[in-house]
N, C-alpha and C positions, 0 to 999 in steps of 0.2 A: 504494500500500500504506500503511497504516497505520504511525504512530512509536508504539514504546513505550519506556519509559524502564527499564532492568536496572538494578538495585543489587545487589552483591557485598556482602556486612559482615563482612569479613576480621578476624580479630584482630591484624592491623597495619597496614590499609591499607582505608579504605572507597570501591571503585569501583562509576563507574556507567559505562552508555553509552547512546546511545538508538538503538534496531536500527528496522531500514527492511528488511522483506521478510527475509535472513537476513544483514544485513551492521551490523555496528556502525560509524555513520558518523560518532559524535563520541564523545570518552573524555573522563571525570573521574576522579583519582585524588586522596585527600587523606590521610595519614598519623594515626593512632588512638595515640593509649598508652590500652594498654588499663589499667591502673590508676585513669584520670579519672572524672571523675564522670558522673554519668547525663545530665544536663541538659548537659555538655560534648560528651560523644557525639552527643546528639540535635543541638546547634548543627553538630556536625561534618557529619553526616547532609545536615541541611539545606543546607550549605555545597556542598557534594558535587554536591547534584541541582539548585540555584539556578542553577550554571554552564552546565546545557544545559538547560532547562526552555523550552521554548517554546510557541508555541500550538498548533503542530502534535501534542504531543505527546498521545495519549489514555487512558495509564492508565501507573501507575507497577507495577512487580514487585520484590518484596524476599525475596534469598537469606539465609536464616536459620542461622547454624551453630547451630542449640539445637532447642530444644521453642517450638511456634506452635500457637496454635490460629488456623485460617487462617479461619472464620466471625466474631469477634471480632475478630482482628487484634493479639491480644496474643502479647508473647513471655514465654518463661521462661527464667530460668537461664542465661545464654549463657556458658558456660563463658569464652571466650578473649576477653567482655568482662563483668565479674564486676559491674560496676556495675549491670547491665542485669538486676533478679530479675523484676520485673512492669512490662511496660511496656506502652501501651495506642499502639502503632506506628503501627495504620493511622489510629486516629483522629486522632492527631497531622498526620501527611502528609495526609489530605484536606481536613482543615480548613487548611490552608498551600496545597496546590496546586489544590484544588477539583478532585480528578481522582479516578478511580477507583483505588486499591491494593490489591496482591494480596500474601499473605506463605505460604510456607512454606518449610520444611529447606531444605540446599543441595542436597542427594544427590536428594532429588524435584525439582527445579528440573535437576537434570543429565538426570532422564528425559523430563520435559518437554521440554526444550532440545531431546536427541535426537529426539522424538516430532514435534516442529514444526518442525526446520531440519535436522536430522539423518538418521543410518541410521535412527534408528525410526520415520522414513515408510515403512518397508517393513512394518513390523509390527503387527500389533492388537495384541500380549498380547506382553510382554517386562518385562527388569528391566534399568536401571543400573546400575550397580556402579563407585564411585568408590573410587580405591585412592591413600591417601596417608598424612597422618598416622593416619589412622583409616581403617576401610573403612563406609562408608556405601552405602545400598541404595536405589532408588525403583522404583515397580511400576506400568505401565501395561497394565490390562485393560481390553477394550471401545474402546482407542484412548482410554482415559481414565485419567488422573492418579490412582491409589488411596492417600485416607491415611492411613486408621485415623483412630485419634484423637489429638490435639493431632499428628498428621502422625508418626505414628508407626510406622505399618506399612513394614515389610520390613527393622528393625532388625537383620538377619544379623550383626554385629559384634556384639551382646552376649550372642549364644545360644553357651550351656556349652560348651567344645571343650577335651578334654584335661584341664591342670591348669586352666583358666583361662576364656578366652572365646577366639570368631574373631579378633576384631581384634587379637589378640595375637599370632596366628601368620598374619593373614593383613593386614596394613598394615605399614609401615617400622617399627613397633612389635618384629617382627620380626626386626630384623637389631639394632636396638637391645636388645632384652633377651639374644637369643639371640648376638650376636658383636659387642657391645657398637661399633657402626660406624653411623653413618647410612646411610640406602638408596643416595645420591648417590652417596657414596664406593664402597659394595658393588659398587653400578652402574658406575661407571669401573674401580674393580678387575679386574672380572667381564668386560667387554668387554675390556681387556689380558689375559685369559688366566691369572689369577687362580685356581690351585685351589681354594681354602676360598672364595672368591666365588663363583666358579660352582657349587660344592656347596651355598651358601646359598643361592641362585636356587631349583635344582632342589629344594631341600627348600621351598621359601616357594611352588612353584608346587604342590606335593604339600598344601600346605594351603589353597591357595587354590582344587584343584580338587575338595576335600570340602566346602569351601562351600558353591560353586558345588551341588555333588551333595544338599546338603543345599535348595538354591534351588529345584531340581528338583523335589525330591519335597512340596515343599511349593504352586509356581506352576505349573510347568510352562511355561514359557515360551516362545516360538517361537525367541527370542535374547538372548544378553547381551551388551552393548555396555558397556564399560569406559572409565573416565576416572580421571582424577588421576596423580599425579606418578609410581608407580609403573607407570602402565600404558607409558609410556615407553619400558622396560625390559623390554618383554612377548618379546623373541624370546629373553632370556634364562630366561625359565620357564615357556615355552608349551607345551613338550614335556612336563615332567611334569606340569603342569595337565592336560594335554589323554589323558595314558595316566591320569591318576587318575580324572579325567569318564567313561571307556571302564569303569569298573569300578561306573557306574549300574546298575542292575536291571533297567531299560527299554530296551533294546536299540533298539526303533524309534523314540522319544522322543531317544534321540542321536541318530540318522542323522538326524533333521529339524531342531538345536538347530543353530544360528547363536551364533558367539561373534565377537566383532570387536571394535577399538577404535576410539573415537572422534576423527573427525578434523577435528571443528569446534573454531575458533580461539575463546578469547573466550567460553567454555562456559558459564562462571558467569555470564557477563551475559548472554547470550541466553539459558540457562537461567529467570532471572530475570522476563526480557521474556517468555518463553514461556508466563507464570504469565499474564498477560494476553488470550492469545489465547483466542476460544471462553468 
């Protein structure tokens, strides 16, 4: 089987690994302050993937937390590295490693992931859904990666909900505006038997399953396969996800939807590598 080389570009931590079939056989990890400067990052960058670079390896993958446009290889904006407004990524790396580079979001890099090493080998047509500090979304139709523009398509977290938007009632976002706690904490609480934790779940899974309903009627998807720090947590808000999803329109369109979570290790870098495949 083929090596490909995954990069994570965390806002505190830039990992890579380089995956062999579906197993990452070597890790790099090197620590970011996100304050430094552009040209600091990028030595960081480079620091990161110099470590396992070999000759085996045949194309590099880069998990983007912002705006890509993945034809170009430029990024934008990378929020939780501010240094980073326009930066020309892959030209950089291929002139360094003379290898092929591929960039988009992390949340499409998570459907991929699943689509190549994951449950979403079971499926032509699904969506991702990563639930953590933010909720992020990627769409695979035709058994193919869809991204809009600058990898933009399936932004579910910024579409109008309520006073506000989704990501606000449906990521750790959450429990922070609304019962001013981190998710972690809610979650430990909630699993001791916690009343106002467990009423925060069951409300947090009542907004996540009008998402979800809003994912629907817009993809229609076979399945939705979940990831991120929150989905951890899923047998505390399954149940009212799952009676809020039963109150779709489409009655046989549920009896056929698949929901599950993800149970691949290392998601963000094989996610990454999976930008490679195909």
């Amino acid at each position: 089987m083929d090596e490909y080389l995954g990069v994570d570009l965390g806002g505190t931590n830039f990992k890579a690994g380089v995956v062999k079939d579906s197993s990452i056989i070597s890790k790099a990890v090197n620590p970011v302050n996100r304050d430094t400067s552009e040209k600091d990052l990028i030595l960081t960058l480079f620091k990161t993937i110099d470590t396992l670079i070999t000759k085996d390896i045949k194309a590099i993958g880069i998990g983007i937390p912002g705006v890509v446009e993945p034809n170009s290889g430029v990024i934008y904006d990378i929020l939780n590295l501010p240094a980073w407004k326009e930066v020309p990524l892959r030209q950089l790396l291929e002139e360094r490693y003379d290898l092929p580079v591929f960039l988009n979001n992390d949340a499409n890099c998570f459907a991929k992931g699943e689509k190549i090493y994951g449950k979403g080998k079971s499926y032509t047509n699904f969506v991702g859904l990563t639930i953590g500090t933010g909720l992020g979304m990627g769409v695979i139709i035709d058994n193919k990666l869809y991204n809009g523009v600058f990898c933009g398509a399936g932004e579910i977290g910024m579409v109008t909900y309520k006073d506000s938007i989704v990501e606000h009632y449906a990521s750790s976002l959450f429990f922070e505006r609304q019962y001013n706690q981190n998710a972690k904490d809610m979650s430990n609480l909630a699993t001791k038997g916690d009343l106002k934790a467990l009423k925060a779940f069951s409300e947090f899974g009542e907004h996540l399953g009008n998402a979800i309903n809003n994912i629907l009627y817009v993809y229609a998807p076979e399945a939705i396969i979940m990831g991120g720090s929150i989905s951890k947590s899923y047998a505390l808000f399954q149940q009212s996800m799952e009676d809020t999803v039963k109150t779709f329109a489409y009655q046989k369109q549920i009896e056929h939807l698949k929901i599950g979570i993800s149970t691949l290790k290392g998601i963000a870098i094989l996610g990454a590598a999976a930008l490679c495949v195909d």
